[in-house]
TORKOL-4160 file (C-alpha; in steps of 0.2 Angstrom, whole numbers, padded with zeros to 4 digits, m for minus):
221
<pt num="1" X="m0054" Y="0347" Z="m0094"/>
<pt num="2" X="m0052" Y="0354" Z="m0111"/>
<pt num="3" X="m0047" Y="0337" Z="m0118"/>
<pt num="4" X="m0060" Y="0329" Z="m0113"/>
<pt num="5" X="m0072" Y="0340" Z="m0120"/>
<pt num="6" X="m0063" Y="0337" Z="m0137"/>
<pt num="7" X="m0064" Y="0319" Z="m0134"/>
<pt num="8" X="m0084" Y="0321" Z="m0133"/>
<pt num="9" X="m0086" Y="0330" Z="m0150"/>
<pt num="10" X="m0084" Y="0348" Z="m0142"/>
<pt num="11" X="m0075" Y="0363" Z="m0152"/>
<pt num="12" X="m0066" Y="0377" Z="m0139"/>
<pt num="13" X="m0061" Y="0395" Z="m0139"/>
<pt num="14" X="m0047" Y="0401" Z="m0130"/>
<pt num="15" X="m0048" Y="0422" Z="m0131"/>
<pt num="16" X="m0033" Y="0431" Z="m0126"/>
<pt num="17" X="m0031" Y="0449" Z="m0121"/>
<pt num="18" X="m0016" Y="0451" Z="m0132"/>
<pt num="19" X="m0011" Y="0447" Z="m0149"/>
<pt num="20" X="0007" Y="0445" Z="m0147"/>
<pt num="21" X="0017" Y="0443" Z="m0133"/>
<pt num="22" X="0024" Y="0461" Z="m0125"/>
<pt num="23" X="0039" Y="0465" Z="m0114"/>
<pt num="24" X="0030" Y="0479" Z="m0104"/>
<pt num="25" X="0016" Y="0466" Z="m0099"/>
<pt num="26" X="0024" Y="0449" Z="m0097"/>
<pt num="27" X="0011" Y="0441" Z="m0086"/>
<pt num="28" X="m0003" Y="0442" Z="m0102"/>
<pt num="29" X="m0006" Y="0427" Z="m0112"/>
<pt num="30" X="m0003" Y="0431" Z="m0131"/>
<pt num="31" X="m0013" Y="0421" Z="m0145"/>
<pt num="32" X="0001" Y="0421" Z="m0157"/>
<pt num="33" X="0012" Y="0415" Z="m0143"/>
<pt num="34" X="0004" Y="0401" Z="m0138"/>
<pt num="35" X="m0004" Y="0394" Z="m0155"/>
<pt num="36" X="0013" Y="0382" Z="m0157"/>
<pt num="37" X="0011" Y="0377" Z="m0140"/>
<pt num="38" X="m0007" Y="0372" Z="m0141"/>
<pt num="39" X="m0007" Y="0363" Z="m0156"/>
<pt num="40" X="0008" Y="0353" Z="m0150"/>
<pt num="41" X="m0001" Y="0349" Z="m0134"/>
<pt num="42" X="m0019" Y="0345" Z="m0144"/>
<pt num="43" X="m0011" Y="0335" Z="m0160"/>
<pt num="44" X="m0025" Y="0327" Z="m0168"/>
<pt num="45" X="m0035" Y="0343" Z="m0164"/>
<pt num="46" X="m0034" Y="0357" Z="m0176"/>
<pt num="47" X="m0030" Y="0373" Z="m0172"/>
<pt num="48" X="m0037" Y="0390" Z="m0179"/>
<pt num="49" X="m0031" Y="0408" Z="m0177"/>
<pt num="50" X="m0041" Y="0423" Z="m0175"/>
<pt num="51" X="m0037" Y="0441" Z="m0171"/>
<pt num="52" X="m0041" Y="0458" Z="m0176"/>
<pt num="53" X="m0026" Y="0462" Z="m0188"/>
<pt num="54" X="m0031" Y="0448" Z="m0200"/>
<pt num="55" X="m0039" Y="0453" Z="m0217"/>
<pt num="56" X="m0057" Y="0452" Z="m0218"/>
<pt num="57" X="m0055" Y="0436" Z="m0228"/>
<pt num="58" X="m0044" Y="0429" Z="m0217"/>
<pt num="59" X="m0057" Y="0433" Z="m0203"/>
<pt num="60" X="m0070" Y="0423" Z="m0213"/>
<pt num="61" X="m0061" Y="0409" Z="m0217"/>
<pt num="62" X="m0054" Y="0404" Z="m0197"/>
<pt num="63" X="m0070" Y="0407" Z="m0192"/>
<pt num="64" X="m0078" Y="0398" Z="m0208"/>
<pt num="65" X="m0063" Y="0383" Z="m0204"/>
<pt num="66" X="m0068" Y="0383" Z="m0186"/>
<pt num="67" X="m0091" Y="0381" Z="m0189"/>
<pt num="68" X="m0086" Y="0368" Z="m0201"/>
<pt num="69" X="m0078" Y="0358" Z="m0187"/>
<pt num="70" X="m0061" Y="0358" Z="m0200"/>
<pt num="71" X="m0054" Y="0367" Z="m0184"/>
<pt num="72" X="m0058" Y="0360" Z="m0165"/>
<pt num="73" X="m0049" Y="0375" Z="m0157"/>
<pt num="74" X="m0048" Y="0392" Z="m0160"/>
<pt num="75" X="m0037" Y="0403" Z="m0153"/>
<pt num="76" X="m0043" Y="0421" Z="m0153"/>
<pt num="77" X="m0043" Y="0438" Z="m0147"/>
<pt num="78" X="m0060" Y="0450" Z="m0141"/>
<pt num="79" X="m0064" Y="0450" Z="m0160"/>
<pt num="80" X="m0076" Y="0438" Z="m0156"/>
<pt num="81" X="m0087" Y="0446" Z="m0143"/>
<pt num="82" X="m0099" Y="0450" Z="m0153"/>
<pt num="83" X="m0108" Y="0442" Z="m0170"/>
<pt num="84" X="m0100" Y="0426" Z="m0169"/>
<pt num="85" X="m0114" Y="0411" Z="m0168"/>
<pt num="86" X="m0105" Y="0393" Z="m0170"/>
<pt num="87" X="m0117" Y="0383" Z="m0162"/>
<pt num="88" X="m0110" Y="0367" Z="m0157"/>
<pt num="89" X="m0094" Y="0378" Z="m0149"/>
<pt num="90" X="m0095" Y="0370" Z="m0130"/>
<pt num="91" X="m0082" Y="0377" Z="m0119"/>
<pt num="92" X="m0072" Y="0394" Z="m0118"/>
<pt num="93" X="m0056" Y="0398" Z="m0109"/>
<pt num="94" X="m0052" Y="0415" Z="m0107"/>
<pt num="95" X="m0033" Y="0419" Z="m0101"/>
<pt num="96" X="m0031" Y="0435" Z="m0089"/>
<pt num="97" X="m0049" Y="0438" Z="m0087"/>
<pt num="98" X="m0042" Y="0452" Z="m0077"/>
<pt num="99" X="m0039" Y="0461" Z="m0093"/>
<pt num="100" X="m0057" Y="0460" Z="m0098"/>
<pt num="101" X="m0072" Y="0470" Z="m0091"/>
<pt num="102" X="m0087" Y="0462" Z="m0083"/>
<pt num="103" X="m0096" Y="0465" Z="m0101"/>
<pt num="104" X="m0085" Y="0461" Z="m0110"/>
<pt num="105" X="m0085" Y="0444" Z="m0102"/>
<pt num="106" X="m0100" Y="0442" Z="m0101"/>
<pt num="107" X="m0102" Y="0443" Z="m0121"/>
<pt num="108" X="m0090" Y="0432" Z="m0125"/>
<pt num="109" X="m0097" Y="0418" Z="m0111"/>
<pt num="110" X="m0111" Y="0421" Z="m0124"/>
<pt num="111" X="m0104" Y="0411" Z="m0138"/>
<pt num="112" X="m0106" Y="0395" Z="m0130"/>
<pt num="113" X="m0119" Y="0387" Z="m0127"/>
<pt num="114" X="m0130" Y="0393" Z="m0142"/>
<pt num="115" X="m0135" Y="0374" Z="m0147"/>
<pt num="116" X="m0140" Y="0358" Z="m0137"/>
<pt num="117" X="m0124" Y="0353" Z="m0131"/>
<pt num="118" X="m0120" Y="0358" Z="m0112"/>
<pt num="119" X="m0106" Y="0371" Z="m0111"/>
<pt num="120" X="m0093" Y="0379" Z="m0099"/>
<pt num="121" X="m0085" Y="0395" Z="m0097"/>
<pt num="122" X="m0069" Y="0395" Z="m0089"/>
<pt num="123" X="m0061" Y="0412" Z="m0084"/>
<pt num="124" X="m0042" Y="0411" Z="m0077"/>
<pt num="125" X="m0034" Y="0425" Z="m0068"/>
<pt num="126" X="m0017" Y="0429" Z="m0061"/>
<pt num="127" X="m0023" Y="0440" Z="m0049"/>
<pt num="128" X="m0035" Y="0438" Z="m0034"/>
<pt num="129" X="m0040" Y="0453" Z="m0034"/>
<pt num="130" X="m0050" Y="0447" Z="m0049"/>
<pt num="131" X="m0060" Y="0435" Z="m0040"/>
<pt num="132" X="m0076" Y="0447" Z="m0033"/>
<pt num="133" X="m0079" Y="0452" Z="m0051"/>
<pt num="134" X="m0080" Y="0434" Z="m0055"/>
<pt num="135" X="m0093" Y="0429" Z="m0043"/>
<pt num="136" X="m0104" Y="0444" Z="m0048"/>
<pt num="137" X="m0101" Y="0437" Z="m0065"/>
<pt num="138" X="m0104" Y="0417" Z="m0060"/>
<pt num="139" X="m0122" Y="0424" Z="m0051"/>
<pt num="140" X="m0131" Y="0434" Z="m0064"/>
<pt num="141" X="m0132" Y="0436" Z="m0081"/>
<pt num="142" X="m0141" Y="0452" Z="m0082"/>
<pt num="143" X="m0129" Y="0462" Z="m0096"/>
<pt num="144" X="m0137" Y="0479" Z="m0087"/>
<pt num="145" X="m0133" Y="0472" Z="m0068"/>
<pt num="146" X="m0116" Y="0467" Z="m0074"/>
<pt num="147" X="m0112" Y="0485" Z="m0083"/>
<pt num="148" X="m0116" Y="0494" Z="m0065"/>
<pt num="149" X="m0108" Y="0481" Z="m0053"/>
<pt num="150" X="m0092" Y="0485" Z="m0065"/>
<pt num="151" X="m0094" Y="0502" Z="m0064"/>
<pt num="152" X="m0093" Y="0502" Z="m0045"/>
<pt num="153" X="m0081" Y="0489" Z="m0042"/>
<pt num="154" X="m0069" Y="0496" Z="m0057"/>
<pt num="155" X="m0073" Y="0514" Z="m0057"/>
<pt num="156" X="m0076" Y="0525" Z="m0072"/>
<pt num="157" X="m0060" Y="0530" Z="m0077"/>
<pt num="158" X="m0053" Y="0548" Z="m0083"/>
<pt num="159" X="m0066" Y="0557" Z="m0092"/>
<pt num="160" X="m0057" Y="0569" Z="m0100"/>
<pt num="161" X="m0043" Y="0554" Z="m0102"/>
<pt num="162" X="m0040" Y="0538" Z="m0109"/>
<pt num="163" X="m0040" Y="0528" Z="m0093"/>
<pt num="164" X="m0055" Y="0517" Z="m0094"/>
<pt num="165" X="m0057" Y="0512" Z="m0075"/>
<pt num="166" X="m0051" Y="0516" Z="m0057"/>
<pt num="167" X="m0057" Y="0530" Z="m0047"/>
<pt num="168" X="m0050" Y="0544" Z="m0051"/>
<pt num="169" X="m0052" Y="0562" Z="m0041"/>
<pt num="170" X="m0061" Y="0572" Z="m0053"/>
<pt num="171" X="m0076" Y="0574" Z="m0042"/>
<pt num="172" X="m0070" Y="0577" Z="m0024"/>
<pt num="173" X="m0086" Y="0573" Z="m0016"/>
<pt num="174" X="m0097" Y="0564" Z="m0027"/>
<pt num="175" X="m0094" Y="0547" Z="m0038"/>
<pt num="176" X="m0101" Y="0543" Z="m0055"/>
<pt num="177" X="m0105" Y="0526" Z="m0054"/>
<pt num="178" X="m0115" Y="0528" Z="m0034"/>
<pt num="179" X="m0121" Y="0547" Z="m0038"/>
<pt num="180" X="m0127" Y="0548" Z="m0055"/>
<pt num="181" X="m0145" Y="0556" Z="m0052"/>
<pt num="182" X="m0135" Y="0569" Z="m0042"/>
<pt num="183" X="m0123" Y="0571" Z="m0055"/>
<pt num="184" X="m0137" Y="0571" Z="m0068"/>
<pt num="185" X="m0145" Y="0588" Z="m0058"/>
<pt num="186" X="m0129" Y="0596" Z="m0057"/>
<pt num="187" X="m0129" Y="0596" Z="m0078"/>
<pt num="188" X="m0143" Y="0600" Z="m0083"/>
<pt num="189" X="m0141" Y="0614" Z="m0069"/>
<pt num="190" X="m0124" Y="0620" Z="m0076"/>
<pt num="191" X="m0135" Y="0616" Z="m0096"/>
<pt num="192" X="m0145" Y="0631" Z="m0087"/>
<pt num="193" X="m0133" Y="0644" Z="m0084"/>
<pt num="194" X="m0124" Y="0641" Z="m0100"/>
<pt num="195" X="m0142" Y="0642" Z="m0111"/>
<pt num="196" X="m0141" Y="0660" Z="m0100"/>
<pt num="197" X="m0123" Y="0664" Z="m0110"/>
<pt num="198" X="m0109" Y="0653" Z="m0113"/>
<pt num="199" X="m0096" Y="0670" Z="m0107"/>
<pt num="200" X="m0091" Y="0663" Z="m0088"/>
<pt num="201" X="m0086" Y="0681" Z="m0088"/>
<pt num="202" X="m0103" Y="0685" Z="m0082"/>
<pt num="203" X="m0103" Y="0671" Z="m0068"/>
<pt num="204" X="m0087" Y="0676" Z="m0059"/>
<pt num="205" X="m0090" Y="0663" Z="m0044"/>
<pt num="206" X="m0093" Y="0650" Z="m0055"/>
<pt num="207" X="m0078" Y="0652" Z="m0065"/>
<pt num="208" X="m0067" Y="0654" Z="m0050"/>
<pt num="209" X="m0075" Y="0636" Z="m0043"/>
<pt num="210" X="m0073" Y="0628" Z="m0060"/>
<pt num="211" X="m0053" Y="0635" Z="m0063"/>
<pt num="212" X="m0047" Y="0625" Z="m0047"/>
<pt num="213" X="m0055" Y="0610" Z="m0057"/>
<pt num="214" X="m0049" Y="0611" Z="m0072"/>
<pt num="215" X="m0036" Y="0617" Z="m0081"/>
<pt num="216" X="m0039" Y="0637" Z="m0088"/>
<pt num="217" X="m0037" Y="0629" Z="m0106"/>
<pt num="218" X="m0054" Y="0621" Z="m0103"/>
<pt num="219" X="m0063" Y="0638" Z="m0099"/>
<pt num="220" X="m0059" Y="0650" Z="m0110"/>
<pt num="221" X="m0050" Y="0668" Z="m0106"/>
């Protein structure tokens, strides 16, 4: 498939989730990894490398190499998600779409098909699990529609954390991405109390609630 879209004229991206291959995630596709391998398997194709640890002159030049058509592939990371317009770029690969969230695949999808030529978008996944998120992707292209399936089908992630999805138990009865408007009342109720005073000494019920929540760090003595 990619071959032939070479053999028609095409240029192709091949985004990766990683730059170079790691030992704690061994399953993930690496663009530094498999540059050698590509152009071996593509001779007569050139092959062009970009991630986000280049130089900006670096940046400027792979992309610059790959509009010109000097390059026919580029090999890249997310760096090019958004602000990239090559025209005449006809088909993307993206390996471990898992890795990537529905927007984020949406945006890159983006890049091609921004000229006449018709264009593909092929996300490959090593886990099944992926495949519902794929579909919602394949039947719409609302960027908004996409963001809030993601957020019910990946959860929000820790808050007060650095995990960006799964549902985590913050919230014992309600959930961010089903029971926003509710959520939305309980803040500006609890803005409320605290334009009242900010001292949860004066709301003894409340602080009790609010310490077997959160840590006593987070409230003040």
């Amino acid at each position: 498939m990619m071959r032939d879209e070479l053999m028609d004229g095409g240029k192709v991206y091949l985004v990766y989730p990683i730059i170079e291959e790691s030992e704690h995630l061994p399953q993930l596709h690496a663009a530094k990894a498999d540059f050698d391998s590509i152009k071996q398997k593509f001779e007569g194709y050139p092959c062009g490398l970009l991630h986000g640890r280049m130089k900006g002159n670096e940046k400027d030049e792979a992309l610059g190499s790959f509009r010109s058509g000097e390059t026919r592939i580029l090999l890249a990371t997310q760096v090019i998600e958004i602000g990239v317009d090559v025209p005449d770029a006809s088909m993307m690969i993206v390996m471990n779409a898992e890795r990537f969230g529905m927007s984020q695949l949406h945006q890159l999808r983006g890049r091609v098909g921004r000229g006449g030529k018709k264009s593909r978008c092929v996300f490959l996944s090593s886990t099944s699990s992926t495949l519902p998120r794929l579909k919602v992707l394949e039947n719409s292209s609302d960027g908004f529609h996409l963001a809030n399936a993601d957020l019910v089908m990946r959860g929000p992630g820790d808050l007060l954390g650095k995990k960006q999805s799964g549902h985590l138990p913050e919230f014992p009865i309600a959930r961010l991405e089903i029971d926003g408007s509710i959520l939305q009342e309980a803040h500006l109720a609890a803005l409320k109390v605290l334009g009242t005073s900010n001292d949860l000494s004066l709301f003894p019920r409340l602080k009790v609630e609010l310490s077997m929540r959160q840590p006593l760090c987070l409230l003040g003595d």
